[in-house]
C-alpha positions as CSV (number, residue, x, y, z in Angstrom):
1,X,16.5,0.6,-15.3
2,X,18.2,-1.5,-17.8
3,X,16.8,-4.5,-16.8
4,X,13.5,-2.9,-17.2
5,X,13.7,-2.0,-20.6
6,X,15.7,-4.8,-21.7
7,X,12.4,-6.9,-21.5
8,X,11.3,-4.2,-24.5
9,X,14.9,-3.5,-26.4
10,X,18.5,-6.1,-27.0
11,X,20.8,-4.8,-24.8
12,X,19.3,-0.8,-24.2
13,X,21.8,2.0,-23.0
14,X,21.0,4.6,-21.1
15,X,22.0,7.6,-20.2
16,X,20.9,9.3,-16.9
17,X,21.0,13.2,-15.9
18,X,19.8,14.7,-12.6
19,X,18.0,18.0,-13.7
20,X,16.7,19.2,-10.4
21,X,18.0,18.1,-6.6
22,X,15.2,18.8,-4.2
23,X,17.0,18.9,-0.5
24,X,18.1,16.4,1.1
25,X,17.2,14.6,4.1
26,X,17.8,11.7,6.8
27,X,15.0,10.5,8.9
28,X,15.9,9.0,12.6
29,X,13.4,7.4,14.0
30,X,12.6,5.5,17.5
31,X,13.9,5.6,20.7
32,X,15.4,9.2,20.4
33,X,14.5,12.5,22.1
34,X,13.2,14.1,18.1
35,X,12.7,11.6,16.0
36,X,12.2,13.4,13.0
37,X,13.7,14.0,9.7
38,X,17.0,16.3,9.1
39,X,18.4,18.3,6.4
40,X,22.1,16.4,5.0
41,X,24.5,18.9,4.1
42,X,27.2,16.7,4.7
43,X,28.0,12.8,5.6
44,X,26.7,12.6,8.9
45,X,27.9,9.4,11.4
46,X,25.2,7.4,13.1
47,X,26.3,9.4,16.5
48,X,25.9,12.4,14.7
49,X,22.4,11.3,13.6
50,X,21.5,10.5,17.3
51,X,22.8,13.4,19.0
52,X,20.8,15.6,16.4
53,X,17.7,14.3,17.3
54,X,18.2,14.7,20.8
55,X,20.2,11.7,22.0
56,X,18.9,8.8,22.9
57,X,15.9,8.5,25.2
58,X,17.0,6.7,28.9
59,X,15.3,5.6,31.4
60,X,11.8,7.2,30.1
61,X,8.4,6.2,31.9
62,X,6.6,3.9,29.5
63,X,9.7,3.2,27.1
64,X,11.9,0.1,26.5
65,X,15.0,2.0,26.8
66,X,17.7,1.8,29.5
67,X,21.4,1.9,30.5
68,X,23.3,-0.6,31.8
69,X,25.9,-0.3,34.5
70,X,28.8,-2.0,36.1
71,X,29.2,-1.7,40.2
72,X,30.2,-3.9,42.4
73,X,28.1,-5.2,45.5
């Protein structure tokens, strides 16, 4: 913001104050069972994330997703 208004005024300060919070939120999106967004109450891991919205999706018809494996022959 100060560079925006620093086109208008010499070297502007500004002061900011949140007034209102309106919920917060996380989105996951793609390959997962829900993708859809979830309320943040606290920090939240990527895992965390993932396993909110169902876990990843594996070895679904029609999707890209898969799990690898180790064996021997």
């Amino acid at each position: 913001m100060k560079e925006a208004y620093s086109a208008y005024y010499m070297e502007p300060q500004l002061t900011l104050t949140i007034l209102e919070a309106s919920g917060k939120t996380f989105t996951v999106i793609g390959e997962v069972e829900r993708p859809s967004q979830y309320p943040y109450s606290r920090p939240i891991s990527l895992l965390d994330a993932i396993s909110m919205a169902g876990g990843m999706r594996v070895n679904q018809r029609g999707g890209d997703s898969f799990v690898g494996g180790q064996g021997s022959w």
